[in-house]
C-alpha positions in Angstrom: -89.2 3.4 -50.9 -89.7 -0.3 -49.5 -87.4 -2.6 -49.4 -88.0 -6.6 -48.2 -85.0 -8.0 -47.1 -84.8 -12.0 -47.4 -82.4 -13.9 -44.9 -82.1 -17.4 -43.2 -81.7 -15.7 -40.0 -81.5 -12.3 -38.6 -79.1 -12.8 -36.2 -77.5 -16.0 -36.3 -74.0 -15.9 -38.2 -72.0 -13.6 -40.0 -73.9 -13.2 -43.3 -77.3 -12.8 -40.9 -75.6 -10.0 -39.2 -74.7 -8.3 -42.0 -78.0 -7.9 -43.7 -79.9 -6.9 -39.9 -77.2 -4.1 -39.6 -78.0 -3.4 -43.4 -81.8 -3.2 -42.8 -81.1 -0.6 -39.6 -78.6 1.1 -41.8 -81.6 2.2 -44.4 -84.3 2.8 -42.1 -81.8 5.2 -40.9 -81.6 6.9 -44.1 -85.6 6.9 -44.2 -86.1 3.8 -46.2 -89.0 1.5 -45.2 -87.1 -1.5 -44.6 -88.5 -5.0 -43.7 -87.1 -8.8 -43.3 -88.5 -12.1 -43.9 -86.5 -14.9 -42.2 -86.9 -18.6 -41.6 -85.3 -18.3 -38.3 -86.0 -15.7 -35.9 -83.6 -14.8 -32.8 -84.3 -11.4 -32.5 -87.0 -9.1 -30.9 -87.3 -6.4 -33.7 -90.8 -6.4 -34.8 -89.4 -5.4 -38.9 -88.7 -9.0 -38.8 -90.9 -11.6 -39.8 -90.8 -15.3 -39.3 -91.9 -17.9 -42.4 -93.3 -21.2 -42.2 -93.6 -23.5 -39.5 -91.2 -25.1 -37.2 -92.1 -28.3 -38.0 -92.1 -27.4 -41.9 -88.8 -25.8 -41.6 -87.2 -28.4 -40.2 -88.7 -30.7 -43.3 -87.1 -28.3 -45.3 -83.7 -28.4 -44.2 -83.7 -32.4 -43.3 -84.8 -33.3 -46.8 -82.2 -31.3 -48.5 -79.5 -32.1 -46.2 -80.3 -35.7 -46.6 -80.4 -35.4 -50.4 -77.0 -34.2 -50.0 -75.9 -37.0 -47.7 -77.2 -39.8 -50.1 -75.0 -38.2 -53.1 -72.4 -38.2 -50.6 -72.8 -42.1 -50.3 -74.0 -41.6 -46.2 -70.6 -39.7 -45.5 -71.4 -36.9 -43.4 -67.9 -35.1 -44.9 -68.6 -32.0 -46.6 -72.6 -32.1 -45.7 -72.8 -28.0 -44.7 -69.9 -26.8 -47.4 -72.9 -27.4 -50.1 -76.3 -26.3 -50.3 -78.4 -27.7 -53.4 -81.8 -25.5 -52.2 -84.0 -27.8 -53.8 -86.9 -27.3 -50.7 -88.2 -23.7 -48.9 -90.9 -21.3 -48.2 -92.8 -19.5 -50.5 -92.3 -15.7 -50.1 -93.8 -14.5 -53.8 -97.7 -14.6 -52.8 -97.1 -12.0 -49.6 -98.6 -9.3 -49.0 -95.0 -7.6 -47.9 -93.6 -9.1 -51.2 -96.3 -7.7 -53.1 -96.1 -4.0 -51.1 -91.9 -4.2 -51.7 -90.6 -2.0 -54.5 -87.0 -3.6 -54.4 -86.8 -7.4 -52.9 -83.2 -7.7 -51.6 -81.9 -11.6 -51.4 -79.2 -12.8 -48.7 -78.0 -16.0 -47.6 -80.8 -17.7 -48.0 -79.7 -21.6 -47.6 -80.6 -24.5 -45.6 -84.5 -24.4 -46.3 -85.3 -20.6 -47.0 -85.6 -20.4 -50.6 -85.6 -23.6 -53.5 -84.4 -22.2 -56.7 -87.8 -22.9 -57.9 -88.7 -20.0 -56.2 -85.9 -17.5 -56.5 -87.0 -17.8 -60.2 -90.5 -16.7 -59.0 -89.2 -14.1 -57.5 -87.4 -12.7 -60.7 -90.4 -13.6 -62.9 -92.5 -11.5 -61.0 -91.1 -8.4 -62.2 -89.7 -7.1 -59.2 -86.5 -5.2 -58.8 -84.2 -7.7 -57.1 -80.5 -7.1 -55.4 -78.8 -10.4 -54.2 -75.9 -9.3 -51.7 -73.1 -12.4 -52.0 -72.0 -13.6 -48.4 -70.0 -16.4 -50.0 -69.5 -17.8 -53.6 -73.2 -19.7 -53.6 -75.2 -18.0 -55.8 -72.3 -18.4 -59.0 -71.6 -22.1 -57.9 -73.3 -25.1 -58.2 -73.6 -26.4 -54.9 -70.9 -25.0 -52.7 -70.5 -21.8 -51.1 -66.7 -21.5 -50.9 -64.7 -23.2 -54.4 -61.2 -23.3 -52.8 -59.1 -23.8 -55.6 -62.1 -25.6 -58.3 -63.0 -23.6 -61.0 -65.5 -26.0 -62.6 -68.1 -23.0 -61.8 -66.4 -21.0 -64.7 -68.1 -23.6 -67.3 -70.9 -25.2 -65.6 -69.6 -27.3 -62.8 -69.8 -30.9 -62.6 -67.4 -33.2 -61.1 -67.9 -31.5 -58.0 -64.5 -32.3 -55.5 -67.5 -31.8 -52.4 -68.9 -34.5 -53.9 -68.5 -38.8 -53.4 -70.7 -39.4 -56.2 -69.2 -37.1 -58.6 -69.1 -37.1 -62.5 -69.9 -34.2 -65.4 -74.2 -34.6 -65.1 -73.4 -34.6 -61.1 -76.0 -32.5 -58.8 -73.5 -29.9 -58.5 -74.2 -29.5 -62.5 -77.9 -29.9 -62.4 -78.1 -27.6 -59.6 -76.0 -25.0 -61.9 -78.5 -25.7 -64.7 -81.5 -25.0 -62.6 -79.5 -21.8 -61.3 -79.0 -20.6 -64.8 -83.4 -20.6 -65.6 -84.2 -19.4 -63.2 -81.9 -16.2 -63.1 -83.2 -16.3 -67.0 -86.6 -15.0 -65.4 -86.0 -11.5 -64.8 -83.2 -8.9 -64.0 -80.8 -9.5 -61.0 -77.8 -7.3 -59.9 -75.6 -8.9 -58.0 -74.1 -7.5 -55.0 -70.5 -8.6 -53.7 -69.3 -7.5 -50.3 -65.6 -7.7 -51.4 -63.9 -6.6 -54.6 -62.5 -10.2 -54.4 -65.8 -11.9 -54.7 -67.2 -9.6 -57.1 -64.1 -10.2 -59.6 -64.5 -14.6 -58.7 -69.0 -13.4 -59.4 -68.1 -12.0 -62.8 -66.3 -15.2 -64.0 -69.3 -17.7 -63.8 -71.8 -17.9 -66.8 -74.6 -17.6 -63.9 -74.2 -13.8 -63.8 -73.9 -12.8 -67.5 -76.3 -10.6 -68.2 -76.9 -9.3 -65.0 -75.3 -6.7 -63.0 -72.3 -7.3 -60.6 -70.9 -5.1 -58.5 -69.0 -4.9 -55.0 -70.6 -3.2 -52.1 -69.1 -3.5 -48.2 -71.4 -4.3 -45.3 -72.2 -1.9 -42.5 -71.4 -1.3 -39.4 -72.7 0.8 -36.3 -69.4 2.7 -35.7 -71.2 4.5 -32.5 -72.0 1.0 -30.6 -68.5 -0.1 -32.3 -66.5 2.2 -30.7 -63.2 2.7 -28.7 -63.6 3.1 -25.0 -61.5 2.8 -22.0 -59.3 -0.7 -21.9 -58.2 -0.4 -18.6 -62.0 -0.2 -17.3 -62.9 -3.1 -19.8 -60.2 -5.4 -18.4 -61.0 -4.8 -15.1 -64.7 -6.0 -15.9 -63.8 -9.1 -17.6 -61.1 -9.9 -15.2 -58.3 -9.1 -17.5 -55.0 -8.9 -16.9 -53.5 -5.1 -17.0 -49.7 -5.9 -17.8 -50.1 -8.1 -20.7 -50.8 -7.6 -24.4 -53.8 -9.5 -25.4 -54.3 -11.4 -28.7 -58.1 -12.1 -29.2 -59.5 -14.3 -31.5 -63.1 -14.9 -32.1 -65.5 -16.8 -34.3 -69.0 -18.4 -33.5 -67.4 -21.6 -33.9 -63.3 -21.4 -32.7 -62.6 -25.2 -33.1 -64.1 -24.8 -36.9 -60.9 -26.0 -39.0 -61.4 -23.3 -41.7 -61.2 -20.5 -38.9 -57.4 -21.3 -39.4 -57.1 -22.2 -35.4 -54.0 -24.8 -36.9 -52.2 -22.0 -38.0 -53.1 -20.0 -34.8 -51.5 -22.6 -32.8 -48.8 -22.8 -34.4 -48.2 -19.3 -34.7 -48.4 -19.1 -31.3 -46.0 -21.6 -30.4 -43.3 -19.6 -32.4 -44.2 -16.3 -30.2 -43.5 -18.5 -27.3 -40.6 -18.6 -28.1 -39.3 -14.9 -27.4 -42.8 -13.5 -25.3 -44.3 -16.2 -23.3 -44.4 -13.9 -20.1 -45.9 -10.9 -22.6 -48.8 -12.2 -24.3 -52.1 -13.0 -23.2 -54.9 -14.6 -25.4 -58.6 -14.4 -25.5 -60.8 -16.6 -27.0 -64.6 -15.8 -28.1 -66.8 -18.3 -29.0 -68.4 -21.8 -28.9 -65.5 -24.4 -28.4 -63.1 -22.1 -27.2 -61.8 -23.9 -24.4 -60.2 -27.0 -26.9 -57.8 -23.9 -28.1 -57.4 -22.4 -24.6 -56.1 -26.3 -23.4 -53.1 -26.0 -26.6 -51.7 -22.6 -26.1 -48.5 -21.9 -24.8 -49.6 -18.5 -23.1 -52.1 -17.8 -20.5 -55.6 -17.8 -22.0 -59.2 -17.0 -21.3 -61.7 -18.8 -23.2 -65.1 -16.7 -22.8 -67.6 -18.9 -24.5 -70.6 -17.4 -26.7 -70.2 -13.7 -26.3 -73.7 -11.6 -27.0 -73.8 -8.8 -29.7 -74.4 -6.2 -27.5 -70.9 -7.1 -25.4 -68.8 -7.3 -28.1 -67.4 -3.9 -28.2 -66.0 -4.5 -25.1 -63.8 -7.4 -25.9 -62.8 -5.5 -28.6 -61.8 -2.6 -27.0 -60.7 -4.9 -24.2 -57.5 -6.7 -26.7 -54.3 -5.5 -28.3 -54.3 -7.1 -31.2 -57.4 -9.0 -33.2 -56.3 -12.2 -35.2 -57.9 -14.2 -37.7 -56.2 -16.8 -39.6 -59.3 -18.0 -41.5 -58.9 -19.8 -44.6 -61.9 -18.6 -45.7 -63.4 -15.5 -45.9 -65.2 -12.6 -47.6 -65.5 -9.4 -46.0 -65.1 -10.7 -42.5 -67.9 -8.2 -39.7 -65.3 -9.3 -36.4 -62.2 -7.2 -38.8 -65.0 -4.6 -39.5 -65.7 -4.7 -35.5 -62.3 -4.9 -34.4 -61.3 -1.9 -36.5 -64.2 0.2 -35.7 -63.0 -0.2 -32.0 -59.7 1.1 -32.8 -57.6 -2.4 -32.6 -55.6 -3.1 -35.2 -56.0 -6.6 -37.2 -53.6 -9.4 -38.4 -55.1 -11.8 -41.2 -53.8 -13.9 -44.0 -53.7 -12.7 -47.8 -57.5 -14.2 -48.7 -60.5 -12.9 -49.8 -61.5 -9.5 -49.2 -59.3 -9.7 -46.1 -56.4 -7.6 -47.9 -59.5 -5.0 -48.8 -59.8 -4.4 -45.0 -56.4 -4.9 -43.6 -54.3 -2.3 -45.3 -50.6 -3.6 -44.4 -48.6 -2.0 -42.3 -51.0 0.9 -42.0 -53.9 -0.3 -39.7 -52.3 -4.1 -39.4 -50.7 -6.7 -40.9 -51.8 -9.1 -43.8 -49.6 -12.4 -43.7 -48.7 -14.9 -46.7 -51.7 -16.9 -46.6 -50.8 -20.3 -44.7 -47.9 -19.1 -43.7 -47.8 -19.5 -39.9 -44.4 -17.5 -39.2 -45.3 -14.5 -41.2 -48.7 -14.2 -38.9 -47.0 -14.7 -36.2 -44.2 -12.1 -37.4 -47.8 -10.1 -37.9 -48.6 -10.3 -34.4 -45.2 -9.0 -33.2 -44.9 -6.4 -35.5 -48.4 -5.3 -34.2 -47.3 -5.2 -31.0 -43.8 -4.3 -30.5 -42.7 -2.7 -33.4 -45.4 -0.7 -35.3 -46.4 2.6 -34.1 -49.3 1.6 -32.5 -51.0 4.6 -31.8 -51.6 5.5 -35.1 -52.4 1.6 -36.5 -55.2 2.6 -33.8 -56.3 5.9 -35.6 -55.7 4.3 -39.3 -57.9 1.2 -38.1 -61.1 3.2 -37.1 -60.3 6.1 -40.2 -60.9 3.3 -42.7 -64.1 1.8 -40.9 -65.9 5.3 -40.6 -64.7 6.1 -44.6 -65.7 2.7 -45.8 -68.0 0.8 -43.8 -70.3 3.0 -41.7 -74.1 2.8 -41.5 -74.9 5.8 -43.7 -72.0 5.4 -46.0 -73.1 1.9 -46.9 -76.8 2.2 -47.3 -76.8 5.4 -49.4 -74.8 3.3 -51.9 -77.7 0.8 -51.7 -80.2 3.2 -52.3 -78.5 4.6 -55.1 -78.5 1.3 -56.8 -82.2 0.3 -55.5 -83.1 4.2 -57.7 -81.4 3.0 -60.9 -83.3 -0.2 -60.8 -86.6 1.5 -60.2 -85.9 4.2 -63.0 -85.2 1.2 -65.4 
């Protein structure tokens, strides 16, 4: 079986991550797996760039100006919406044409137009789509918040300063709707929680929807010896650590607000007990506003990960937004328990009060009431055990990708 994988990136973010541990995950399992990408960080030779530099960056400058003009030159809201009116053609490849199964990512910002996800499902292929966000049922945007305009067509588009029913947001959903017309699509959700928002928009009637985790390498994600680790990183031995992570820590919908704030009501009781570190771009503006000791680590590689993981008590996320989240998936894998707010597939991940804590979403006291339970309450050996039970049962490498090859076989025998 071959299977052409089709990504922005291969590295770069969350969704990108997902789908390169996906493609590993299947040529484990003796599937010929490939990718296609329009931006290439990696060194794996399954991977191949499209189109030119200079192109690309045509690409993704005329659509993010298109968006900037509806937007009346405000820059508000300019990478929450993605109308995919330019990208590369894929369809006349040679790997396209060798692919049995052609298996769709996030493929925004100048990968694929719509035009030419339509060519992809007019050629006849067998075509997955796995959902990193809510893009492919919207219009335009890839997290709806509280709209539900998607439900009947979308217009009036709240991302939007030129808004109205005929808005871009709706002709966007109009082109959406031919060009998933042109062939069969099933529709893969990594949460329950996005599947059940997939199966409400008229976008994916007819085609199939279904939830199905990402994977994970639960032998590189691993627990391993937190004493040695602090001593490494230059940790301190007779603190708890709280760690928080994110490519971008200052992003506002990484909930770093509520982390503050949360943080400020631990001070309270354990400002000599606590200890956080912070991974990721920006993460000395959060470092400067805590009221505990901190460590801000910057950019942290993939393969050095597992170590921060292993290296913390406790791994927090109060983002606002979320799917199936790979840093809970990492965390847990490593045997430290997780504290997240009630929101997307978070609560899939997080079972409460059995491998961590889920907290009222915005509700700054109850995460940090999360935190201290996690910490000086629970029994914390077992959250531990419970944390990496539920990764190996759910979310490893094999696990996951014979459930996508199971669904790539009943395409094929259609």
């Amino acid at each position: 079986m071959k299977v052409l994988l089709i990504s922005t990136y291969d590295t770069y973010g969350g969704a990108a991550i997902a789908a390169s541990r996906l493609m590993d995950a299947l040529i484990g399992e003796g599937v010929d797996a490939r990718m296609l990408v329009r931006d290439k960080r990696s060194g794996n030779n399954r991977v191949t760039p499209l189109g030119s530099a200079l192109g690309n960056k045509w690409n993704f400058a005329a659509e993010r100006g298109g968006i900037y003009l509806h937007n009346r030159l405000s820059k508000r809201y300019l990478f929450d919406v993605s109308t995919a009116t330019t990208g590369v053609s894929v369809t006349k490849l040679p790997a396209f044409a060798q692919a049995d199964v052609i298996h769709l990512h996030w493929i925004n910002q100048g990968m694929l137009s719509v035009r030419e996800i339509g060519r992809i499902l007019a050629s006849g292929k067998k075509v997955v789509w796995t959902m990193h966000d809510m893009w492919p049922f919207t219009g335009i945007c890839h997290h709806a918040r509280d709209c539900r305009r998607y439900e009947a067509g979308c217009g009036d588009c709240p991302y939007l300063q030129c808004r109205g029913r005929q808005d871009v947001s709706h002709r966007v959903f109009r082109r959406k709707t031919k060009a998933y017309a042109s062939g069969d699509l099933a529709f893969a959700a990594c949460s329950q929680w996005l599947a059940a928002l997939a199966g409400k928009s008229p976008l994916t009637r007819g085609h199939t929807v279904l939830s199905i985790p990402n994977a994970i390498d639960t032998a590189a994600y691993s627990p391993e010896n937190k004493a040695e680790i602090r001593q490494q990183w230059g940790l301190p031995h007779d603190k708890k650590i709280v760690l928080f992570a994110a490519v971008k820590t200052s992003d506002k919908r990484k909930g770093t607000d509520y982390l503050l704030e949360a943080s400020r009501l631990l001070a309270q009781e354990y400002k000599e007990q606590l200890f956080f570190l912070i991974a990721g771009n920006d993460g000395g503006e959060i470092e400067r506003q805590l009221p505990f000791p901190a460590k801000s680590t910057g950019f942290v590689p993939p393969h050095q990960m597992p170590g921060i993981y292993n290296a913390a008590d406790v791994f927090i996320t109060p983002s606002l937004q979320e799917n199936l989240p790979n840093t809970l998936m990492e965390s847990m894998a490593c045997g430290t328990p997780c504290v997240g707010f009630r929101i997307g597939g978070i609560p899939e991940m997080i079972d409460h009060r059995q491998n961590g804590y889920v907290a009222d979403y915005r509700n700054a006291a109850d995460f940090a009431e999360g935190i201290r339970w996690v910490l000086f309450e629970a029994d914390y050996a077992q959250l531990q055990q419970n944390a990496r039970r539920k990764v190996l049962k759910e979310y490893d490498r094999p696990v996951v990708a014979q459930t996508y090859i199971s669904l790539y076989q009943q395409l094929l025998d259609k």
